[in-house]
C-alpha positions as CSV (number, residue, x, y, z in Angstrom):
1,X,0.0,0.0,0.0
2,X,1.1,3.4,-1.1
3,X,0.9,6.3,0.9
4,X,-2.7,7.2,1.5
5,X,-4.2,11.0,1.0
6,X,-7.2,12.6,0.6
7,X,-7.2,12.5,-2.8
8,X,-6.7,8.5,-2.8
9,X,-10.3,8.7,-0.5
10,X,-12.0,10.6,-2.8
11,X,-10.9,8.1,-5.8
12,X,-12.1,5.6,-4.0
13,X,-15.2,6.8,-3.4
14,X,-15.9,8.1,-6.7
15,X,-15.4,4.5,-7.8
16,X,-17.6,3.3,-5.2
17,X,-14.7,0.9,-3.3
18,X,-15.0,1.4,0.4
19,X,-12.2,2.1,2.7
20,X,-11.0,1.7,6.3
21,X,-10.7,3.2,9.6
22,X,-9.4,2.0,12.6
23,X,-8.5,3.6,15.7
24,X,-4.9,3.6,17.1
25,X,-3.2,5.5,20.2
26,X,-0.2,4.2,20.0
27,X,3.0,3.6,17.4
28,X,2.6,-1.0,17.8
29,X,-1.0,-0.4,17.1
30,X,-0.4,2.1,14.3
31,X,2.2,-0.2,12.7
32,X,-0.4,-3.1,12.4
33,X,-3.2,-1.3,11.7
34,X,-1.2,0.2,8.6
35,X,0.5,-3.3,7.9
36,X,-2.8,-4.6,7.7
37,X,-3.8,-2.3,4.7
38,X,-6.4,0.1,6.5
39,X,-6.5,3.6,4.5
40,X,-7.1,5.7,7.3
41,X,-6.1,6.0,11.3
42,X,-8.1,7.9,13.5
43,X,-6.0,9.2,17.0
44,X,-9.7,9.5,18.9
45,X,-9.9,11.0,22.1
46,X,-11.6,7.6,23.0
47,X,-8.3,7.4,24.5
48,X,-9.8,8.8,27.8
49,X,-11.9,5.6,28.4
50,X,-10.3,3.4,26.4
51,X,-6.0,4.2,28.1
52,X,-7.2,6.6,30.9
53,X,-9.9,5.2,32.6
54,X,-12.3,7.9,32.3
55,X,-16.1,7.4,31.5
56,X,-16.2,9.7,28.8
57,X,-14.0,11.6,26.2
58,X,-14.2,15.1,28.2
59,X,-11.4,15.3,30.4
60,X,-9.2,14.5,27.6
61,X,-7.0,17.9,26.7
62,X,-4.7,18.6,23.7
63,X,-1.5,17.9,25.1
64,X,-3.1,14.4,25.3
65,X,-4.3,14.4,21.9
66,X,-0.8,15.8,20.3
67,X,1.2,12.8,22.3
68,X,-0.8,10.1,21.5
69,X,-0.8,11.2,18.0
70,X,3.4,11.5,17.8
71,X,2.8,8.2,19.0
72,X,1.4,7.1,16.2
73,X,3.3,9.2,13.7
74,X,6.5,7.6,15.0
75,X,5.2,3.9,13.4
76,X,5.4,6.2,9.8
77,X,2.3,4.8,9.1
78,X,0.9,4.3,5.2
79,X,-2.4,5.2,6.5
80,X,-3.5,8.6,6.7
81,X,-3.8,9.7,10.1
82,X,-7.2,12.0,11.5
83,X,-6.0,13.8,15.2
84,X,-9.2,14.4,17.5
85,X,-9.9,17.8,18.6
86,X,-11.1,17.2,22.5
87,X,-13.7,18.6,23.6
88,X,-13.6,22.5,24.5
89,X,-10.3,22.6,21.7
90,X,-12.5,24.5,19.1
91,X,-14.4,26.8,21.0
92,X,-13.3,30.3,18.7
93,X,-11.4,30.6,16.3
94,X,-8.1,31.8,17.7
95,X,-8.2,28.6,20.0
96,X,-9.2,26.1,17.0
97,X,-6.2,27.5,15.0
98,X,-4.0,27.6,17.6
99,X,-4.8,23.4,19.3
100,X,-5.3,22.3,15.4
101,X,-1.6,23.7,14.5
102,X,-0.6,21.6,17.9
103,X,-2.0,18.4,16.5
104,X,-0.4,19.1,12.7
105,X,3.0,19.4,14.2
106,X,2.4,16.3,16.4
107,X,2.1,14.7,12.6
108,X,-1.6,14.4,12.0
109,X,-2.6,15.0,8.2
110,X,-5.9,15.8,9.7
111,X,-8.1,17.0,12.4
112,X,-11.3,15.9,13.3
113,X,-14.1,18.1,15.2
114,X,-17.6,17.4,16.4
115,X,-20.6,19.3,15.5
116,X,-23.0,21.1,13.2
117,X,-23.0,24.2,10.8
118,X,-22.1,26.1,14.1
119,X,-18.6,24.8,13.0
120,X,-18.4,26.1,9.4
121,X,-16.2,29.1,9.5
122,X,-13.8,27.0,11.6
123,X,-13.8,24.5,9.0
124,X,-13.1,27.3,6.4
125,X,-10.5,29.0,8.4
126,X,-8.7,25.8,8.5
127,X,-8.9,24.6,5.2
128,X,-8.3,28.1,3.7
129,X,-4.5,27.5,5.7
130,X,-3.8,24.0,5.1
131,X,-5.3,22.3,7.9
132,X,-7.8,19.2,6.3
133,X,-10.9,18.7,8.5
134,X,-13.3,16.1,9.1
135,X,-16.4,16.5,10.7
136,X,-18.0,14.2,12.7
137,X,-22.1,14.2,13.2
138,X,-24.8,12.0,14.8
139,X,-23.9,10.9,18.4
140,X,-21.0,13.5,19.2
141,X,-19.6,12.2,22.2
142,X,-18.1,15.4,23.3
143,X,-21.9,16.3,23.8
144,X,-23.0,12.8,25.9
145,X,-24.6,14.9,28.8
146,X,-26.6,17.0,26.1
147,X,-27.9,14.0,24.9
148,X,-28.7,12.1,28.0
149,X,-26.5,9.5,26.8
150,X,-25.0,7.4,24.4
151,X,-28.7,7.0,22.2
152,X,-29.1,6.8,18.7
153,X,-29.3,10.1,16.4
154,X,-31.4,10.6,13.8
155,X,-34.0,8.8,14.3
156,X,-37.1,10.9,13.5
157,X,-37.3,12.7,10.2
158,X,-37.0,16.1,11.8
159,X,-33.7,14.7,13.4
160,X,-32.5,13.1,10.0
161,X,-33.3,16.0,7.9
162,X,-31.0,18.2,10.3
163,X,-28.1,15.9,10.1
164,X,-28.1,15.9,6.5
165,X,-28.2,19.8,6.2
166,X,-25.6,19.9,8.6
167,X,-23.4,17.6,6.8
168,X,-24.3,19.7,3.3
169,X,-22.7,22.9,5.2
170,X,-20.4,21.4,6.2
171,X,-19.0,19.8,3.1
172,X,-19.3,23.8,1.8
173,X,-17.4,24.3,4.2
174,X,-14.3,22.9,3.3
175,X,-14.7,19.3,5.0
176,X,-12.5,16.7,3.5
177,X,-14.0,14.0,5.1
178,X,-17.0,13.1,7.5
179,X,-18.1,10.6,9.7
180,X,-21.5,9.6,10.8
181,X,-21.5,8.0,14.0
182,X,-24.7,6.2,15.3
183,X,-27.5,7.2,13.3
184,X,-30.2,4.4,11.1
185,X,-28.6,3.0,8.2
186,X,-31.0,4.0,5.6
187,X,-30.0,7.6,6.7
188,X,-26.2,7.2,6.4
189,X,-26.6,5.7,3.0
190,X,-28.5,8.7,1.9
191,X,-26.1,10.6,3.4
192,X,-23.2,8.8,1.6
193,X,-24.9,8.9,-2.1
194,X,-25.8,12.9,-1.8
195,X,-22.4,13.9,-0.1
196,X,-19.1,14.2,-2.7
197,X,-16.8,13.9,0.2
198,X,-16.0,10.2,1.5
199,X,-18.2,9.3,5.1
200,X,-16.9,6.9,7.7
201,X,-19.5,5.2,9.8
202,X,-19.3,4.1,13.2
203,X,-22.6,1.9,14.4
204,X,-24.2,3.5,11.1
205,X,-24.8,0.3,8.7
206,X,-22.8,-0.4,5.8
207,X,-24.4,2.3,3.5
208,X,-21.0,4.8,4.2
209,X,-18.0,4.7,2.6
């Protein structure tokens, strides 16, 4: 396997082959997640249950986020590798720029942030200087206690018919990539076929790319 990019994602897509993603934290997990062939590597700030113990992504910071992902850089991994931004990273503008620049010089070819079209000038201001973005929509676990809990998004048309605008603007945006996490299948798919950007799904059916 060559070196992946986005441009390799969006081939792939437009030919309609699916791709992976597998989350790493570390450089022995990178190296066999890459060895194995997966496209992409996402550095998720599940690290905070899955390493830290925690019972939810939220007390996970940056300096967290940018040595777990030299981690992974250090296994010079073929994949291409998505950073998390944890929560309360992206607030402004000022402090998205300045904790996305963190995570690009920790090696990540891409940072990933939860939310809606509240996030679109972000997304432009970071694209517009070199910084890729992916957005993530659906269950956002940065938001768990807005939700009530880990539940299922999208479930009633008014629901789906938000996520897909939001995914729309966000695309407009400047979003590179964009995954759908834990909404009904039938919704992803549409999702997937309207979108031109690649969608990863987590828990979403195997409609996404």
């Amino acid at each position: 396997m060559g070196k992946i990019t986005i441009s390799t994602l969006d081939k792939m897509k437009a030919a309609g082959e699916k791709f992976v993603c597998i989350t790493a934290y570390d450089s022995t997990f990178a190296r066999l997640v890459s060895d194995a062939g997966a496209e992409t590597i996402l550095v998720g700030d599940s690290l905070g249950m899955v390493l830290q113990g925690y019972d939810s992504t939220i007390p996970v910071t940056i300096d967290d986020m940018a040595y777990h992902t030299a981690c992974v850089m250090r296994a010079r991994p073929q994949s291409l590798v998505i950073a998390d931004m944890p929560f309360m990273s992206y607030t402004t503008t000022e402090q998205t720029m300045a904790n996305a620049t963190e995570l690009m010089q920790a090696g990540a070819q891409m940072v990933k942030m939860e939310g809606g079209t509240w996030l679109s000038d972000s997304i432009s201001m970071l694209v517009e200087r070199g910084i890729p973005v992916c957005a993530h929509l659906g269950l956002t676990p940065q938001s768990v206690n807005a939700f009530g809990g880990y539940r299922v998004q999208g479930r009633t048309p008014k629901e789906a018919k938000s996520i897909l605008a939001d995914a729309v603007e966000i695309q407009d945006a400047g979003a590179s990539l964009l995954v759908l996490e834990c909404v009904p299948a039938p919704l992803a798919t549409d999702i997937s076929a309207k979108l031109d950007i690649p969608v990863i799904g987590i828990g979403a059916g195997a409609g996404a790319d």
